[in-house]
Backbone of each chain as ProteinMPNN parsed JSONL, in Angstrom:
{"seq_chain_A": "XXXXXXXXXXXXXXXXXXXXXXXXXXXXXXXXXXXXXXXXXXXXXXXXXXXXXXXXXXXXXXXXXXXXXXXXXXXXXXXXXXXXXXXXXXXXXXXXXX", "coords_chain_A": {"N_chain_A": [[-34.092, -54.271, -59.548], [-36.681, -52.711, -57.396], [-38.24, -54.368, -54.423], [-42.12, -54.073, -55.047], [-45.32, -53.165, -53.099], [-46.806, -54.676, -55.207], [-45.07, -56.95, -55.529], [-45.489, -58.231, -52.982], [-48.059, -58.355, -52.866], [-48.651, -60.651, -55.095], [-46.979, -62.878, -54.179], [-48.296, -63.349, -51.491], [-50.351, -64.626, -53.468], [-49.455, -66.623, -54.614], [-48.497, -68.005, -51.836], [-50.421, -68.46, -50.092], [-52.834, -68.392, -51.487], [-54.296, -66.556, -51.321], [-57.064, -64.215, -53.537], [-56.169, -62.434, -55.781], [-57.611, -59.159, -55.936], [-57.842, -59.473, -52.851], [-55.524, -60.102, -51.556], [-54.393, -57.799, -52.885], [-55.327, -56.267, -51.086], [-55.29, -56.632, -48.29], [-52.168, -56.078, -48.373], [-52.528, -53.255, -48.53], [-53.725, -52.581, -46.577], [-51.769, -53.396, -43.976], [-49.527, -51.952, -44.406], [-50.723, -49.301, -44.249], [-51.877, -49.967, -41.177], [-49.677, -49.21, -39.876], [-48.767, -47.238, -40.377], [-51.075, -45.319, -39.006], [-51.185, -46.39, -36.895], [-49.121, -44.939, -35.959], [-48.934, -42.176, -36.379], [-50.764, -41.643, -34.31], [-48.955, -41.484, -32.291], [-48.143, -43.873, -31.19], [-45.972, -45.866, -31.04], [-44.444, -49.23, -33.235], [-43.902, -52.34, -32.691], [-42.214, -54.825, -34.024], [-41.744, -58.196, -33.808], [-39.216, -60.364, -34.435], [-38.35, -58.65, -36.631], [-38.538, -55.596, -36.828], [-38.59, -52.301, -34.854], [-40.129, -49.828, -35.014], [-39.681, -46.492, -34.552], [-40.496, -43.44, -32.204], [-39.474, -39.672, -32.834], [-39.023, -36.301, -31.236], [-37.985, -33.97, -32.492], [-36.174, -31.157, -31.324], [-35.912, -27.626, -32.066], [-33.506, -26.501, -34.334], [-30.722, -24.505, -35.775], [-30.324, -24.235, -39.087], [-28.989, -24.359, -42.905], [-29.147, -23.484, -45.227], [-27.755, -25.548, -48.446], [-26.647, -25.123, -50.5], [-26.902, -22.397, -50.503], [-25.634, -21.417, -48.827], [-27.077, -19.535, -46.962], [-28.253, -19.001, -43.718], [-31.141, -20.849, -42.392], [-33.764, -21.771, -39.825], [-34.53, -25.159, -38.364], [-37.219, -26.063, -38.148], [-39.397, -27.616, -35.136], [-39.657, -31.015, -34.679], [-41.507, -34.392, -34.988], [-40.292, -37.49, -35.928], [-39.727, -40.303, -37.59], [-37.664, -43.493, -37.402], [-36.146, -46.594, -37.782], [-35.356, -49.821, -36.657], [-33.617, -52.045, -36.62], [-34.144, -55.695, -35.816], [-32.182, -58.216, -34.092], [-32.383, -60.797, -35.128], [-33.125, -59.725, -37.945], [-30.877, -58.368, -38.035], [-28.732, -60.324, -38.395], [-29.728, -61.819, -40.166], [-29.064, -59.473, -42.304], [-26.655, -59.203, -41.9], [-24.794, -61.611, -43.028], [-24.978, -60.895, -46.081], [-23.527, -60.807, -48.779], [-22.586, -59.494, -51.076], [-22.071, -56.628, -53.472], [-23.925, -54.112, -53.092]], "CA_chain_A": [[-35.455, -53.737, -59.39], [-36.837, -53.079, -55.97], [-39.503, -54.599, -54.123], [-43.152, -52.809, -54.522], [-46.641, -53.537, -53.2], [-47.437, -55.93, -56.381], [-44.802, -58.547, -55.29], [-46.223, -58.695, -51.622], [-49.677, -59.362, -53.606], [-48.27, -61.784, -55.322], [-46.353, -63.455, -52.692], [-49.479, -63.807, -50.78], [-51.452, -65.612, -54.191], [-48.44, -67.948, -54.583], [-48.061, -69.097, -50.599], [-51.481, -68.745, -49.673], [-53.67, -68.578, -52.745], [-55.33, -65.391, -51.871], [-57.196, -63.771, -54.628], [-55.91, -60.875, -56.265], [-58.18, -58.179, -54.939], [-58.073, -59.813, -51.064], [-54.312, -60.222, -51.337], [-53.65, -56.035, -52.753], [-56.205, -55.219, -50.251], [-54.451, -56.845, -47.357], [-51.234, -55.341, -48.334], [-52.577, -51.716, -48.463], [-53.905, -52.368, -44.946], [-50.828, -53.83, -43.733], [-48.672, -50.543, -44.155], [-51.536, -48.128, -43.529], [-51.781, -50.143, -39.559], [-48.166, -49.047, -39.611], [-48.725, -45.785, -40.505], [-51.73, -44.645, -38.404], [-50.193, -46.52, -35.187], [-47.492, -44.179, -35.647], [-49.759, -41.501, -36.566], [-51.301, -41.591, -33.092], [-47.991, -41.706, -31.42], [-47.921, -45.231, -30.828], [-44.337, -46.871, -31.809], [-44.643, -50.222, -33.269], [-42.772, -53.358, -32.561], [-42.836, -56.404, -35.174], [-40.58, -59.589, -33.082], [-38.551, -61.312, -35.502], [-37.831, -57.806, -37.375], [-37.743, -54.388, -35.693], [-39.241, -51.265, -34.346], [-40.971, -48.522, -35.807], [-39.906, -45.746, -33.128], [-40.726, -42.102, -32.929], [-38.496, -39.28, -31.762], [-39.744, -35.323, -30.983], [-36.515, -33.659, -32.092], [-36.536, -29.821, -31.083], [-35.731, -27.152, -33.57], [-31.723, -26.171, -34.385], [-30.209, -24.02, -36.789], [-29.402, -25.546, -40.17], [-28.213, -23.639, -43.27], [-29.026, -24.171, -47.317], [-26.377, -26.31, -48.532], [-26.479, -24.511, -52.137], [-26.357, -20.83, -50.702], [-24.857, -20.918, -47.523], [-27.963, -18.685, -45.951], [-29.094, -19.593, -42.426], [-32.648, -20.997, -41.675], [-33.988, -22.995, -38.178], [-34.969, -26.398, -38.759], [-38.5, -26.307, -36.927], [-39.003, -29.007, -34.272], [-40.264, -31.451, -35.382], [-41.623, -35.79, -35.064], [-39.915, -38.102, -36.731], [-40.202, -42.017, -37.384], [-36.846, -44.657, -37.549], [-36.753, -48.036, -37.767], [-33.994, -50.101, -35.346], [-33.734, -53.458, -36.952], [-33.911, -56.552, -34.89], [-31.471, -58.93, -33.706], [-32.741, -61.889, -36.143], [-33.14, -59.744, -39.629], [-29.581, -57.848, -38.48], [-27.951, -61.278, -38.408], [-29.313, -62.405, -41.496], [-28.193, -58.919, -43.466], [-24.8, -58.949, -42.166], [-24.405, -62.376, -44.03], [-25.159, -60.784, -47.324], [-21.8, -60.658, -48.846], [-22.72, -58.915, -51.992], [-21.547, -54.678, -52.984], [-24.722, -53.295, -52.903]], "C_chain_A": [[-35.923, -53.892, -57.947], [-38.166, -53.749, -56.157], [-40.711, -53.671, -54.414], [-44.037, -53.597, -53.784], [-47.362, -54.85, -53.997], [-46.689, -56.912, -56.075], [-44.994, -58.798, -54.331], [-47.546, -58.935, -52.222], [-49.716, -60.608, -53.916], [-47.856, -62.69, -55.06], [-47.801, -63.871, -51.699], [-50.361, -64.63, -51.645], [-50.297, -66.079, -54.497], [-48.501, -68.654, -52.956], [-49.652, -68.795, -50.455], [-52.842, -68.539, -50.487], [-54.891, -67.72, -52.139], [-55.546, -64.633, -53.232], [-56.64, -62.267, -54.964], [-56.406, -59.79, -55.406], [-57.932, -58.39, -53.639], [-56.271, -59.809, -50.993], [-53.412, -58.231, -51.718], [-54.421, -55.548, -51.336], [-55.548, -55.58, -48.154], [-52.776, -56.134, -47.213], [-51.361, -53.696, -47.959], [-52.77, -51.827, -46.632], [-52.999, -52.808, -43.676], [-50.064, -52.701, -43.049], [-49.776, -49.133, -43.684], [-51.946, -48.716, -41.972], [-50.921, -49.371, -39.166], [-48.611, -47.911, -39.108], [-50.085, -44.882, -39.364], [-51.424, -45.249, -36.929], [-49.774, -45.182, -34.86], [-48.197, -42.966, -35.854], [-50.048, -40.631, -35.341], [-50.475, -41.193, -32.073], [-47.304, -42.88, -30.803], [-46.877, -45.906, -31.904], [-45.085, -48.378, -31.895], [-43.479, -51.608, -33.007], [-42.807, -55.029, -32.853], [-41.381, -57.316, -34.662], [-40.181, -59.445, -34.835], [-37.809, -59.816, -36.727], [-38.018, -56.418, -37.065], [-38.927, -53.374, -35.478], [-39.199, -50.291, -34.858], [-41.151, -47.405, -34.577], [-40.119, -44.193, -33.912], [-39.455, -41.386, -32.068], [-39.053, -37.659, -32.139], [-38.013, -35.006, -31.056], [-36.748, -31.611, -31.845], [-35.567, -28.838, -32.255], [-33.679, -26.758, -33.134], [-32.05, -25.239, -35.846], [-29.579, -25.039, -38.023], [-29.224, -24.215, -41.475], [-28.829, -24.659, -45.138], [-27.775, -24.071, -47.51], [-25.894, -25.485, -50.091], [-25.588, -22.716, -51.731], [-25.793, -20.179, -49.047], [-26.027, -19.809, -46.447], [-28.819, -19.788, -44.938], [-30.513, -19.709, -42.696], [-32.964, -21.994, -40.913], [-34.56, -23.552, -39.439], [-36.166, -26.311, -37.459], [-38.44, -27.564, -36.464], [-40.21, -29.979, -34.983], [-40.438, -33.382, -34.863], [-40.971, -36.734, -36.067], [-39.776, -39.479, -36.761], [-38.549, -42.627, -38.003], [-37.395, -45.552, -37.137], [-35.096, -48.428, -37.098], [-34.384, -51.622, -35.966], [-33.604, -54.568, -36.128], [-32.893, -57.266, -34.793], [-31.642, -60.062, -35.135], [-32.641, -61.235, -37.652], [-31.61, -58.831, -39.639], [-28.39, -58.709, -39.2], [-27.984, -61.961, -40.091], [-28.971, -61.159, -42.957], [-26.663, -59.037, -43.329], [-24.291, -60.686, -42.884], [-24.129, -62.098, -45.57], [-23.636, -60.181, -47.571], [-22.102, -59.813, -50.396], [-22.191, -56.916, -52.276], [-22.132, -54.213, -53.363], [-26.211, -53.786, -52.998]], "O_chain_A": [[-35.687, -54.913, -57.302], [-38.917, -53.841, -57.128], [-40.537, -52.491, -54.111], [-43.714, -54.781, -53.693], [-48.153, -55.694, -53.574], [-47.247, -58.002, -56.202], [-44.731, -59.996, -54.227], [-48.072, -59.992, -51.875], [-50.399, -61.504, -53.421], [-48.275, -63.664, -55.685], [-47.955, -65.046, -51.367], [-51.155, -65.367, -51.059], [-50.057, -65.061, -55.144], [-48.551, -69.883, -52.917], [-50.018, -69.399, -51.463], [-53.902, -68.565, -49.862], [-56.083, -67.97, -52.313], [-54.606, -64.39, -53.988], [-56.797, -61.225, -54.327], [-55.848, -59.466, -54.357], [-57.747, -57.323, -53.053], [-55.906, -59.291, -49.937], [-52.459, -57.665, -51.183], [-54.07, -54.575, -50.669], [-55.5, -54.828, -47.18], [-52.297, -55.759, -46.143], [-50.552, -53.044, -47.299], [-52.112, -51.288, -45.743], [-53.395, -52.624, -42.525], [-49.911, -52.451, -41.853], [-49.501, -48.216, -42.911], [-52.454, -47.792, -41.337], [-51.146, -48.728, -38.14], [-48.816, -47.563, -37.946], [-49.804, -43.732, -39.025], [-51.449, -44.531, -35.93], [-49.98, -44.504, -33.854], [-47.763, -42.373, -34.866], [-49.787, -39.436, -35.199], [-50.925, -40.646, -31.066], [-46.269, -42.914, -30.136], [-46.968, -46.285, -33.072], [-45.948, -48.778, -31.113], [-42.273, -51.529, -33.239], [-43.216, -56.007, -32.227], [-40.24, -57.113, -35.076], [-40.569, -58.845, -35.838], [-36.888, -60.056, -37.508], [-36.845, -56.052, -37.143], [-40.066, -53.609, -35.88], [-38.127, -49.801, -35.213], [-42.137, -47.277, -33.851], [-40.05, -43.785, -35.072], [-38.737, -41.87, -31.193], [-39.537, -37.558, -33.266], [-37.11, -35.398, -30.317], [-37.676, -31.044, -32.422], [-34.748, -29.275, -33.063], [-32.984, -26.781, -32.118], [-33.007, -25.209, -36.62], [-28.831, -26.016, -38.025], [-29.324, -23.069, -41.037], [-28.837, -25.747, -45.715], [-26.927, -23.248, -47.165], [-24.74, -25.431, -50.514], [-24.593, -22.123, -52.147], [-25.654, -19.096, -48.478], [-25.697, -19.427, -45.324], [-29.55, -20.762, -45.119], [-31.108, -18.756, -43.2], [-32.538, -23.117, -41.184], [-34.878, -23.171, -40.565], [-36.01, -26.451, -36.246], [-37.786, -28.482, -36.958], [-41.252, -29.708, -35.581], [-39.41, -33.79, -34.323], [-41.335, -36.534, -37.226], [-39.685, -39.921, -35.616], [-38.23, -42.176, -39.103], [-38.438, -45.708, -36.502], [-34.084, -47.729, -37.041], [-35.444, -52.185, -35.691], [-32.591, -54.376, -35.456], [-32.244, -56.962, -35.794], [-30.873, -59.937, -36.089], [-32.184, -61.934, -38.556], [-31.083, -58.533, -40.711], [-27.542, -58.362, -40.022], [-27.11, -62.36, -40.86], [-28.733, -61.487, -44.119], [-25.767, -58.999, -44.172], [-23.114, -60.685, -43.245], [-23.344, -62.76, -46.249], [-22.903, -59.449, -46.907], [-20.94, -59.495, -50.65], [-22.022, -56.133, -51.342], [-21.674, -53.486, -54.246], [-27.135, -52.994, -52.814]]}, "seq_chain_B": "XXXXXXXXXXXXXXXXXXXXXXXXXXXXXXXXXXXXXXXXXXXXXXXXXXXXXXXXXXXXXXXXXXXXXXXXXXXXXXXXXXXXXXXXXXXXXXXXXXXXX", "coords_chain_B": {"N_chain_B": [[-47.461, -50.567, -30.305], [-47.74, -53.835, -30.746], [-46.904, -56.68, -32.967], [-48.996, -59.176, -32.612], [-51.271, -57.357, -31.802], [-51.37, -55.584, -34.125], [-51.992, -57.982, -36.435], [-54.743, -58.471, -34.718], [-55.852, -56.103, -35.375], [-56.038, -56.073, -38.229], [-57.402, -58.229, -38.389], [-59.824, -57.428, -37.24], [-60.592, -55.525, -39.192], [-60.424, -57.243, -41.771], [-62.884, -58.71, -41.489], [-63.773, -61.131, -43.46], [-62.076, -62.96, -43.406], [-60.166, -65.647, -41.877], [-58.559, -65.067, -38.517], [-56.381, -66.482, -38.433], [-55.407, -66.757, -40.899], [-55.102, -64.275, -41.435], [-53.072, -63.452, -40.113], [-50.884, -65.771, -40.912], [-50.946, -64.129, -43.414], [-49.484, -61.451, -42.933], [-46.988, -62.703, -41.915], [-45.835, -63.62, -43.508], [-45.764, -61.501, -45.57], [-43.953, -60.041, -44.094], [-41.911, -62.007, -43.861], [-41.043, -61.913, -46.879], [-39.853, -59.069, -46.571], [-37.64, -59.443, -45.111], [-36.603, -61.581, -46.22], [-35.986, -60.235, -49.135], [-34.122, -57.774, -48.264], [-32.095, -59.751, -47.088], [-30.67, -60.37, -49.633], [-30.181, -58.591, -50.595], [-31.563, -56.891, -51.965], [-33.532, -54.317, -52.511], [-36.668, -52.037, -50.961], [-39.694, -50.908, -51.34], [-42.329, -48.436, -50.923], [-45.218, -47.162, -51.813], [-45.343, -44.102, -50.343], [-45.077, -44.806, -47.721], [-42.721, -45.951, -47.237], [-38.846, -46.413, -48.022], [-37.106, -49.805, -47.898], [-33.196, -50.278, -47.163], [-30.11, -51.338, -47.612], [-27.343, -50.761, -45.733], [-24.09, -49.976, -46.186], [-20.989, -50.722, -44.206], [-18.08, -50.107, -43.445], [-15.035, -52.462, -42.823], [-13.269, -52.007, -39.418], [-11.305, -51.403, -36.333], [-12.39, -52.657, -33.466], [-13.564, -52.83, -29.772], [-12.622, -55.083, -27.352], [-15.14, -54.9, -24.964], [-14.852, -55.698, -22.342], [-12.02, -56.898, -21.812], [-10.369, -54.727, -22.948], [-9.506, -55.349, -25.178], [-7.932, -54.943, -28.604], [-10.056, -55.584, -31.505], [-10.522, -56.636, -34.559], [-13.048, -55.495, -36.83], [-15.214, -57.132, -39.511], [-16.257, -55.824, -42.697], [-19.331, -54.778, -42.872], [-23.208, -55.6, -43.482], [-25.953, -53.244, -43.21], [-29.61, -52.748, -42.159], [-31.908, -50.521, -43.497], [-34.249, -47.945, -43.34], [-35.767, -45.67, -44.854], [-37.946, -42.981, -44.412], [-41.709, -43.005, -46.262], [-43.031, -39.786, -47.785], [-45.7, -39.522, -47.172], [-46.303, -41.045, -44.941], [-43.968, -39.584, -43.066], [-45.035, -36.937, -43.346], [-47.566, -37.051, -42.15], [-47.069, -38.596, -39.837], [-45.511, -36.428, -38.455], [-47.138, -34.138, -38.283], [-49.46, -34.929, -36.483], [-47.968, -34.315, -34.599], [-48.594, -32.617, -32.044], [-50.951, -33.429, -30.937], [-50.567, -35.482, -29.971], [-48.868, -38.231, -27.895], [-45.824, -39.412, -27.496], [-46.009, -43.277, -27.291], [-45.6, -46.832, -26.199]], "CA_chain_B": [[-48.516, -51.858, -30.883], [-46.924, -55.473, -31.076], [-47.187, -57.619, -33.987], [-50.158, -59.819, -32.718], [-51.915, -56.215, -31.784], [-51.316, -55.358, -35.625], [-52.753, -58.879, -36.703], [-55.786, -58.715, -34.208], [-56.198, -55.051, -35.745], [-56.458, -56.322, -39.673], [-58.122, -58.989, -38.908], [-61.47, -56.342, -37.166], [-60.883, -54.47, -40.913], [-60.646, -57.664, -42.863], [-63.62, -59.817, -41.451], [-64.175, -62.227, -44.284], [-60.697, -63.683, -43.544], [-59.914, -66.148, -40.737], [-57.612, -64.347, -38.503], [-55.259, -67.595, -38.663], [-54.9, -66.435, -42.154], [-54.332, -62.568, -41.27], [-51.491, -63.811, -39.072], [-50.117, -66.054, -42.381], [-50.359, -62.789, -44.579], [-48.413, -60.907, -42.119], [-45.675, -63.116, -41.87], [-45.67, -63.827, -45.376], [-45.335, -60.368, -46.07], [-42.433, -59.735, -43.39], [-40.418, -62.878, -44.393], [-40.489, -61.176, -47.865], [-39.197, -58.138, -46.441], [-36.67, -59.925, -44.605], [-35.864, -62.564, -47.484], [-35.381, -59.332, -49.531], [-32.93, -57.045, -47.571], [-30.561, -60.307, -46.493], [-30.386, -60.894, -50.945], [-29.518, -57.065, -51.386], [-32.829, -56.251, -52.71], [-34.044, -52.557, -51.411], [-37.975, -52.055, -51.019], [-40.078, -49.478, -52.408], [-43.488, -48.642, -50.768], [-44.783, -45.603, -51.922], [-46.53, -43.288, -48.897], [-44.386, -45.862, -46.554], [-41.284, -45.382, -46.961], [-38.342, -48.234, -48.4], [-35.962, -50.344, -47.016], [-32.295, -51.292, -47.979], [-28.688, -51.867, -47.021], [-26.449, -49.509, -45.687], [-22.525, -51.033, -46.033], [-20.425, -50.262, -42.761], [-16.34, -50.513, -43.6], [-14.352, -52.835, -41.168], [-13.52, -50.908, -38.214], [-11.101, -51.88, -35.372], [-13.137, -52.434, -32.307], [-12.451, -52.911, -28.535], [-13.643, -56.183, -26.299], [-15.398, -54.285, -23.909], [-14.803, -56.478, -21.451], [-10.862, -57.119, -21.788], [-10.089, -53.398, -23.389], [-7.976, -55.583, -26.161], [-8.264, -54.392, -30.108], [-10.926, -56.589, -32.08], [-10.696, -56.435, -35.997], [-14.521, -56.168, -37.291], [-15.105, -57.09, -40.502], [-17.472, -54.953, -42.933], [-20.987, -55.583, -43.332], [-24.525, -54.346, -44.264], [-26.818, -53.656, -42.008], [-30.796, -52.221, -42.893], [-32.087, -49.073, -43.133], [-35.1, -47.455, -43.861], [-36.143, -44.435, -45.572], [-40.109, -43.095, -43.974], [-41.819, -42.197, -47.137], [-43.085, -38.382, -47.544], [-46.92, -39.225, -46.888], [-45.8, -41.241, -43.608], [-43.323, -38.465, -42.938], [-46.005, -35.801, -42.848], [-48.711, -37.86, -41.099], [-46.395, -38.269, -38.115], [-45.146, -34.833, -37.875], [-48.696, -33.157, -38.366], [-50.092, -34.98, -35.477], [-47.042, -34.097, -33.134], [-49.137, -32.184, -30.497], [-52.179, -34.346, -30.374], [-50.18, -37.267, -29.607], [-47.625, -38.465, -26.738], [-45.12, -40.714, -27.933], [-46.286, -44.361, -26.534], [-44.808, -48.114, -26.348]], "C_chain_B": [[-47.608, -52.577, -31.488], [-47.564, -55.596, -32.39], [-48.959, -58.469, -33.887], [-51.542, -58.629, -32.36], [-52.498, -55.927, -33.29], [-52.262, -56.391, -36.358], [-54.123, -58.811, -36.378], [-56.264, -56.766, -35.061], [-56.827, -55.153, -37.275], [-57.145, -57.475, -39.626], [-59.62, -58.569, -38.505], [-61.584, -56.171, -38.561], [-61.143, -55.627, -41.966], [-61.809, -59.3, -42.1], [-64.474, -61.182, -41.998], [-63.306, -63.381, -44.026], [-60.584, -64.357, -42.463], [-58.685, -65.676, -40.046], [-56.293, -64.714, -38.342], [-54.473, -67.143, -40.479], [-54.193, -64.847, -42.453], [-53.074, -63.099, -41.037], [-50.122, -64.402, -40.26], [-49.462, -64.996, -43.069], [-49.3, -61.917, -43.813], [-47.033, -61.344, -42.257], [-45.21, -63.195, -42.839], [-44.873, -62.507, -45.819], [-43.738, -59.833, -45.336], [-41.681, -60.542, -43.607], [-40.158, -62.689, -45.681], [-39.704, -60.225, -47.728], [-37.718, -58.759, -46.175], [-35.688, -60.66, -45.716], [-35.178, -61.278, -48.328], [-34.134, -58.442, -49.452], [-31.611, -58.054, -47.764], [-30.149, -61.133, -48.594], [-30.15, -59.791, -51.697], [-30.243, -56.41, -51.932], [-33.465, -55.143, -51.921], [-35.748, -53.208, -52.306], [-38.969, -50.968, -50.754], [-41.717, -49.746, -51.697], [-44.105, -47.21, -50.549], [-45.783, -45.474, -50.767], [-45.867, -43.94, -47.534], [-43.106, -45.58, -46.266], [-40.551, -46.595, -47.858], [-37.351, -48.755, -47.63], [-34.639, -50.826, -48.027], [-31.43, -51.438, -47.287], [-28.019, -50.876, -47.227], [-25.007, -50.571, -45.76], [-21.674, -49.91, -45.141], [-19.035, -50.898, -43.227], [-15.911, -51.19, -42.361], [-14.131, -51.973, -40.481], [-12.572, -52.089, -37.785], [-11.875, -51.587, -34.294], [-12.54, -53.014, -30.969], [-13.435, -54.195, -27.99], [-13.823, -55.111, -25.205], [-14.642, -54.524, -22.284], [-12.737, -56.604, -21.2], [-9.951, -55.565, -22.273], [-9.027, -53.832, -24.786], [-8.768, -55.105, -28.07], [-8.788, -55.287, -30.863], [-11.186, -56.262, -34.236], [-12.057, -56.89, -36.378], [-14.565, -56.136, -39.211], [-16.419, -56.462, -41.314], [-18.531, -55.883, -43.129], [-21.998, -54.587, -43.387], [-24.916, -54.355, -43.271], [-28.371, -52.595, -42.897], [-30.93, -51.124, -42.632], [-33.312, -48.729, -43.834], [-35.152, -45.964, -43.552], [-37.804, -44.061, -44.837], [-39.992, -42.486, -45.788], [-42.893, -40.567, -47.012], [-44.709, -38.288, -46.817], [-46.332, -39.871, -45.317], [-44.919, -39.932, -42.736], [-44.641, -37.385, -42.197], [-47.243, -36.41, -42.251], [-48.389, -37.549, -39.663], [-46.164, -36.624, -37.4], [-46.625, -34.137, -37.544], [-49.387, -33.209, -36.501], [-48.996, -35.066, -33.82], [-47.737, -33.537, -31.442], [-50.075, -32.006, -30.141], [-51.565, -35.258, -29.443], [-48.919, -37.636, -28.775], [-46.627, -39.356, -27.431], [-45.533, -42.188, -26.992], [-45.574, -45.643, -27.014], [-46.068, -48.561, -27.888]], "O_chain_B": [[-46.863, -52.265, -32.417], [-48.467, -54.898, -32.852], [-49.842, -58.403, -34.742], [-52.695, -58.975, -32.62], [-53.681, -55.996, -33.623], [-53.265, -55.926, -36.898], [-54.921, -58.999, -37.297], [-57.486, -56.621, -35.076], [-57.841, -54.535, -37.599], [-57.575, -57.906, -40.696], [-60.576, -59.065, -39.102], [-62.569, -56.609, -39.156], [-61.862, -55.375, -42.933], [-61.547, -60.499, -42.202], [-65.307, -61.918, -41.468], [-63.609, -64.54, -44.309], [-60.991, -63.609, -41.574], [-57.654, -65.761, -40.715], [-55.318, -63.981, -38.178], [-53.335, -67.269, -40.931], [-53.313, -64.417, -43.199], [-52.146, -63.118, -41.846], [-49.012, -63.915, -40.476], [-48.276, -64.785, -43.321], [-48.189, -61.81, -44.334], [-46.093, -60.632, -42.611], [-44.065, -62.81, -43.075], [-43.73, -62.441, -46.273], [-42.74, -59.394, -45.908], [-40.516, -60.145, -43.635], [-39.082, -63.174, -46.029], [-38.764, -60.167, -48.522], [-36.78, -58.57, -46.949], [-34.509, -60.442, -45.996], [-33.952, -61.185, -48.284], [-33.286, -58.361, -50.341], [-30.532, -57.728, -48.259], [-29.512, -62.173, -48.762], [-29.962, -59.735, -52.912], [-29.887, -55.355, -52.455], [-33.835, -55.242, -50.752], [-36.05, -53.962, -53.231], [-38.817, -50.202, -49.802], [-42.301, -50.824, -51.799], [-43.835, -46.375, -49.686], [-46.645, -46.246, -50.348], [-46.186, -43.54, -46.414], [-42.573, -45.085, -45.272], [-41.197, -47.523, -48.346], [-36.798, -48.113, -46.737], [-34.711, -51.419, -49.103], [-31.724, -51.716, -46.125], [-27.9, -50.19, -48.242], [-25.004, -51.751, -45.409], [-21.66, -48.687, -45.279], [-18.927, -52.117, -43.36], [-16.182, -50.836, -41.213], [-14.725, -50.923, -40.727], [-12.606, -53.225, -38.258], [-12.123, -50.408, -34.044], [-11.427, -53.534, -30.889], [-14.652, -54.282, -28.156], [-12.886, -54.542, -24.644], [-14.124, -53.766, -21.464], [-12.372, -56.242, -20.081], [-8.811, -55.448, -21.822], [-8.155, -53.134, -25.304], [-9.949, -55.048, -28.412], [-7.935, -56.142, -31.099], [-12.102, -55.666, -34.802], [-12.419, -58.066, -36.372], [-14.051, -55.296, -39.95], [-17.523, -56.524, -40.772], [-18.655, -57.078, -43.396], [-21.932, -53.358, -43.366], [-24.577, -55.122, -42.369], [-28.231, -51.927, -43.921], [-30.314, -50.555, -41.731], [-33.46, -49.213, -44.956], [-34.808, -45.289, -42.582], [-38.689, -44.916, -44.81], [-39.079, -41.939, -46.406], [-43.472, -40.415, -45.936], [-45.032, -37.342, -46.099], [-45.911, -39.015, -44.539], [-45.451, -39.444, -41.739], [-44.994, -37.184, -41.035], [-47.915, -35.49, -41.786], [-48.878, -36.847, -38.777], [-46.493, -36.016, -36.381], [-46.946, -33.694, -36.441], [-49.654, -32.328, -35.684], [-49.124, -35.529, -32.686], [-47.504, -33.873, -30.281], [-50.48, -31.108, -29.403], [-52.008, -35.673, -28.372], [-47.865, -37.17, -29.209], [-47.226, -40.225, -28.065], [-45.272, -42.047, -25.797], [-44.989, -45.624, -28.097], [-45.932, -49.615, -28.51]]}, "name": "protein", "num_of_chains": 2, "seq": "XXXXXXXXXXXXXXXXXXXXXXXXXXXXXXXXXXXXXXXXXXXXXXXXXXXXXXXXXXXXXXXXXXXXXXXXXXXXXXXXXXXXXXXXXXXXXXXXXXXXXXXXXXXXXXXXXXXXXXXXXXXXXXXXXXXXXXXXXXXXXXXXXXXXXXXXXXXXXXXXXXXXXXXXXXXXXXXXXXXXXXXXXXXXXXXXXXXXXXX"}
């Protein structure tokens, strides 16, 4: 089961015994900083775990994969993430297959 | 926008809170992320996007430095997904907005 939203709530009223409401309401505003940073144009960059970059890619030809007919790929903004040094180190430990 | 940017940003929006405690929730929340990923656990945030583990096959690689053949062994590494409302946020405001640090 993945992570959502509700176990970062919860996670915050177990280590720091925020209340319910103050602990979803910190989460929502958490990822919506993210998102209107990036919004703006402004890349983000969280130490200890990675960067939220943008990239302006210009348009190309691309092609439906079903029917083989051409259509451009308009240009377009787009957001990756570049993981840091510290949270690369501790996935490439994970020894698990998947 | 850094990390303590981000912090000093939620803690204007959440002024009931001491912003010693923003700073807590923050980390809190990113050493979940982190704890998550390096235990194989992908992460789901809808309008955000999620995060998980991509797996990378050994590979022979080269010492840069010496040009001699280096056996790497496989491993994960992270990856995130944007999700579709993030996605179209960014794009929309492509040519308002400069790309900045």
């Amino acid at each position: 089961m993945a992570i959502t939203k509700a176990d970062f709530a919860e996670g915050l009223f177990d280590e720091m015994g925020l209340n319910k409401r103050e602990a979803k309401e910190i989460v929502e505003l958490f990822f919506e900083e993210i998102k209107s940073s990036l919004e703006v144009g402004e890349q983000v960059k969280i130490s200890g775990f990675g960067k939220f970059e943008l990239k302006d890619k210009s348009s190309r030809p691309g092609r439906n994969p079903k029917t083989g007919e051409e259509i451009p790929i308009s240009a377009r903004r787009v957001v990756t993430f570049r993981s840091g040094m510290k949270l690369k180190a501790r996935v490439e430990a994970y020894a698990g297959t998947k | 926008m850094t990390k303590s940017e981000l912090i000093e940003e939620l803690s204007k929006k959440q002024p009931h809170l001491p912003p010693k405690d923003v700073e807590l929730a923050v980390n809190c929340m990113l050493e979940q992320i982190n704890q998550s990923l390096s235990s194989g656990e992908r992460i789901e945030i809808r309008g955000f996007g999620s995060f998980s583990l991509h797996y990378r096959p050994s590979r022979m690689g080269r010492n840069p430095k010496t040009g001699g053949a280096v056996a790497l062994a496989p491993k994960f590494v992270p990856h995130f997904k944007p999700g579709r409302e993030l996605k179209e946020r960014v794009d929309a405001s492509k040519d308002s907005y400069k790309i900045t640090c």
